[in-house]
N, C-alpha and C positions, 0 to 999 in steps of 0.2 A: 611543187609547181612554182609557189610564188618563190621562193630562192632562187632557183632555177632561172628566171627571169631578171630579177634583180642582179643577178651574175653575170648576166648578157650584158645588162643594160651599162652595168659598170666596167667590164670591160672593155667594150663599146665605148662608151664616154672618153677613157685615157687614151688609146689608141685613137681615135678618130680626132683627138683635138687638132686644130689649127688644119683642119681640114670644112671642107663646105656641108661634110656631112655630120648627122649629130642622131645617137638615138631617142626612140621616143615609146613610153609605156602604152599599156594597150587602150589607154585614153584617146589614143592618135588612131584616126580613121584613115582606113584607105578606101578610097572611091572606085571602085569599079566600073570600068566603061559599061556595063551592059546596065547598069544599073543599082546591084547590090553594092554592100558598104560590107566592109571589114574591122574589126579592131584587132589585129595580131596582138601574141603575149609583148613581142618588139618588133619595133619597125627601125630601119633606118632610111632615115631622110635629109636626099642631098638637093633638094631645091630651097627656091626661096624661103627663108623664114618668115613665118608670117604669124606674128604673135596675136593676133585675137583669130585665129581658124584653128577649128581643133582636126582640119584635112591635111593631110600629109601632101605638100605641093610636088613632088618627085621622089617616092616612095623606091628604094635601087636593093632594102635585102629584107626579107621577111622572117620574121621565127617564130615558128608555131613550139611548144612544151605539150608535149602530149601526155593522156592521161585515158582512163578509160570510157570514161563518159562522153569525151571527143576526139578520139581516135580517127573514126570514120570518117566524119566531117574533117577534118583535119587533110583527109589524106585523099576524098574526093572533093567533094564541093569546095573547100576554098583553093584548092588545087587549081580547080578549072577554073573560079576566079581567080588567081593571081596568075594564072599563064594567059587572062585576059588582060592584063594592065601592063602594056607593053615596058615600064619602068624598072619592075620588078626582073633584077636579071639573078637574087638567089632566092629559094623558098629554102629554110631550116629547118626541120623538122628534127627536133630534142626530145629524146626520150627519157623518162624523169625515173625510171624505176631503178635504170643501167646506165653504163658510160656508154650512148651510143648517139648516135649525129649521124643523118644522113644531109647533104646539099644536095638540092634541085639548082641545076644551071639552065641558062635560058640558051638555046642554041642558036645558030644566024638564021634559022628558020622560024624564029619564036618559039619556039616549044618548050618547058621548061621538062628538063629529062635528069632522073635521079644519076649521082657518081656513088660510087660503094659504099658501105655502111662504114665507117669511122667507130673504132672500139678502140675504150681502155683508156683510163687516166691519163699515159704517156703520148695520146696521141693528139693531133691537130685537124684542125679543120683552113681549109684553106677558102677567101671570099676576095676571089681575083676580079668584081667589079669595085672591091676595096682597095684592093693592093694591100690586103692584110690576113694573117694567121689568127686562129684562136684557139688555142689549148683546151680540151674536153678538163684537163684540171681546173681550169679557172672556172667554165661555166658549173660545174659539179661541188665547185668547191663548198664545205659544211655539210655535204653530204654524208652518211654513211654507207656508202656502198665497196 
């Protein structure tokens, strides 16, 4: 799980520079309109930087690493919270045991709705409110699977 994480985060990093967006570990809250709080495994955040807030000011892709213990939650409740927070246009969901990624995109209706399961080292994930790719190698990578 935490490699898994730290994969994203460093991908993320190189790819996103000299861009307004920047990821952040799951120290970085995301606020929920209704009221709940979140800490994704990553978040990426392309609003203002605001060094002493540990709130994600415009919170645009999410990634959950899933595992068994939070599978469920993972895939309900913060589900229905992040397709409340109108920013959020991907939810990630990584799966740590296998090469496998599904994206949740957010539609013009808001709704954030799963695209096909993404399998296999060779393949990509696409996060077109990035304008960027990421390789299931990189986020996997030191893995043994």
């Amino acid at each position: 799980h935490s490699l898994i994480t730290v994969n994203i985060a460093a991908e993320l990093k190189s790819r996103l520079r000299g861009t307004p967006c920047r990821p952040g570990s799951a120290d970085l809250r995301v606020l929920i309109p209704s009221g709940n709080v979140r800490y994704p495994d990553v978040t990426v955040d392309c609003g203002e930087f605001r060094p002493n807030s540990n709130n994600a000011s415009e919170p645009r892709v999410v990634f959950e690493v899933l595992s068994k213990s939070t599978a469920w939650v993972d895939l309900h409740d913060k589900l229905r919270d992040y397709e409340r927070t109108p920013t959020i246009q991907h939810y990630v969901i990584v799966t740590q045991n296998a090469a496998k990624v599904v994206v949740w995109t957010r539609t013009p209706h808001g709704h954030l709705v799963p695209g096909d399961d993404v399998t296999g080292l060779a393949a990509e994930i696409t996060l077109s409110a990035l304008g960027l790719s990421l390789p299931l190698s990189a986020l996997y990578d030191g893995l043994p699977l």
